[in-house]
C-alpha positions, 0 to 999 in steps of 0.5 A: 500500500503506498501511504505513509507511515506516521510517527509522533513524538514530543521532539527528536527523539522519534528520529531513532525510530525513523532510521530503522525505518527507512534501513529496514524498508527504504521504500516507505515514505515516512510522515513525522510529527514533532511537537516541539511546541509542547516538549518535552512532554515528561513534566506535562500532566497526563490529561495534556499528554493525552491531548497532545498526542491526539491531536498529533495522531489525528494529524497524521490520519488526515494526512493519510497515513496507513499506521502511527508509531508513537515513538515518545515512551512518556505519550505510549504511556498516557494514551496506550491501549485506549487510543488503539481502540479510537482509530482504524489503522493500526497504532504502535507505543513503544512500551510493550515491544521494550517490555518483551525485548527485555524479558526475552533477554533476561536471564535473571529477571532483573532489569534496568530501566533507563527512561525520562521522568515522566516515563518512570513516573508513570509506572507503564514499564513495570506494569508491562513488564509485570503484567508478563511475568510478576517474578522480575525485579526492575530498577528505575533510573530517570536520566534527563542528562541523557535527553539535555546531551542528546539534543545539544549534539554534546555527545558527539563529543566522546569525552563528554558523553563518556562523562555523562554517562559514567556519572548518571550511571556509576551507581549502578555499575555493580548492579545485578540485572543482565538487561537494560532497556533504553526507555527513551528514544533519544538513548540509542544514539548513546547506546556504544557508550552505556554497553561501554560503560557497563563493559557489555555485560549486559543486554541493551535493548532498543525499544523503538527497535523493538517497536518497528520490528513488531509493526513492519511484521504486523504491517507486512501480514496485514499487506500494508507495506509498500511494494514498489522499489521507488525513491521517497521523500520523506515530510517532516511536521514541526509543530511550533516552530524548532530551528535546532530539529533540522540540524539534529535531523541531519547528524542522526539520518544523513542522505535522505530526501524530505521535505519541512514544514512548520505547523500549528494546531487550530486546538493549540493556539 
């Protein structure tokens, strides 16, 4: 089917989830919203969260895409599973493929969490996790660190992020759990350097990852992915107006072919 996919997020971060996109199946053409207007999403209540998200999925439908990948763990929280049933095209969180990821992994059934505040403070991992399996112990660690040195394009210094993450992280060196769940989709961009830090000893697992590899299956059976061996133009939405994203854009997913247009929702004014 030669529609869009839509992916939302609260910022940059979903452009993780865009690149395994675009290396797995280069043909499909990918619609992204970026809500720079409200982000980040993290100290938002809950009730807004849910708005925002809305209005961003709502967006992309009318924009005519066959599915959506909510790529902000902190939205996946808020608005998962009642938001799967209020649409007829097929929507994805992020949270659920991590929590499997992670099982999967595990040998101990004992995980670390690494996510943004409002995502721990949600719970939606434990409850995920534990809803699976209730034997597994989970530590959460909220690292906005992480997000600030992400966006500044700061750990494209190796000494820097090396500092970060050793810093944040040092507490939980010795820790026993075997698996790490990058709960944020700005972590993987990082990910060398927290398998670094913890000497590989211990599974790194991608939720947004994990998340595109469950939709392209489901999409592929449902006969939704593209056939077409064609060249794409991919077309960005900035909700607000977000200088930095474009630059940010092109460090993570260099040589693609897109197209950028600033937004702003009737509902936001």
């Amino acid at each position: 089917m030669n529609k869009p996919i839509g992916i939302m997020d609260s910022g940059v971060g979903g452009l993780t989830v865009m690149k395994e996109i675009i290396h797995a199946l280069p043909s499909e053409e990918v619609y992204y919203f970026a809500d720079s207007l409200h982000c980040p999403y993290g100290p938002k209540s809950q009730e807004d969260v849910k708005r925002y998200t809305a209005e961003a999925v709502e967006f992309l439908i009318n924009k005519g895409v066959k599915a959506v990948i909510i790529a902000c763990n902190t939205a996946t929280a808020a608005v998962m599973p009642e938001l799967r049933d209020e649409i007829d095209i097929p929507v994805y969180g992020v949270i659920n493929p991590g929590s499997l990821g992670a099982l999967r992994k595990s040998d101990n059934n004992e995980i670390l969490l690494l996510a943004t505040e409002g995502t721990i403070k949600s719970g939606a991992y434990e409850q995920g996790i534990l809803s699976f399996d209730q034997d597994v112990k989970i530590h959460n660690l909220a690292c906005p660190e992480f997000v600030t040195l992400i966006e500044s394009l700061d750990y494209e210094n190796p000494d820097i992020t090396r500092r970060t993450v050793a810093e944040k992280l040092a507490p939980y060196r010795e820790i026993k759990a075997d698996t790490v769940i990058l709960g944020c989709t700005h972590f993987p961009i990082i990910e060398k350097y927290i398998d670094e830090f913890f000497k590989g000893e211990k599974h790194i697992i991608d939720a947004g990852f994990e998340t595109v590899s469950v939709a392209l299956v489901q999409l592929h059976k449902k006969k939704l992915l593209t056939a077409d061996n064609k060249s794409t133009v991919h077309k960005i939405f900035i909700h607000g107006e977000n200088q930095r994203f474009e630059k940010v854009m092109n460090s993570w997913i260099p040589n693609i072919d897109y197209s950028i247009e600033n937004i702003l929702l009737q509902e936001s004014y």
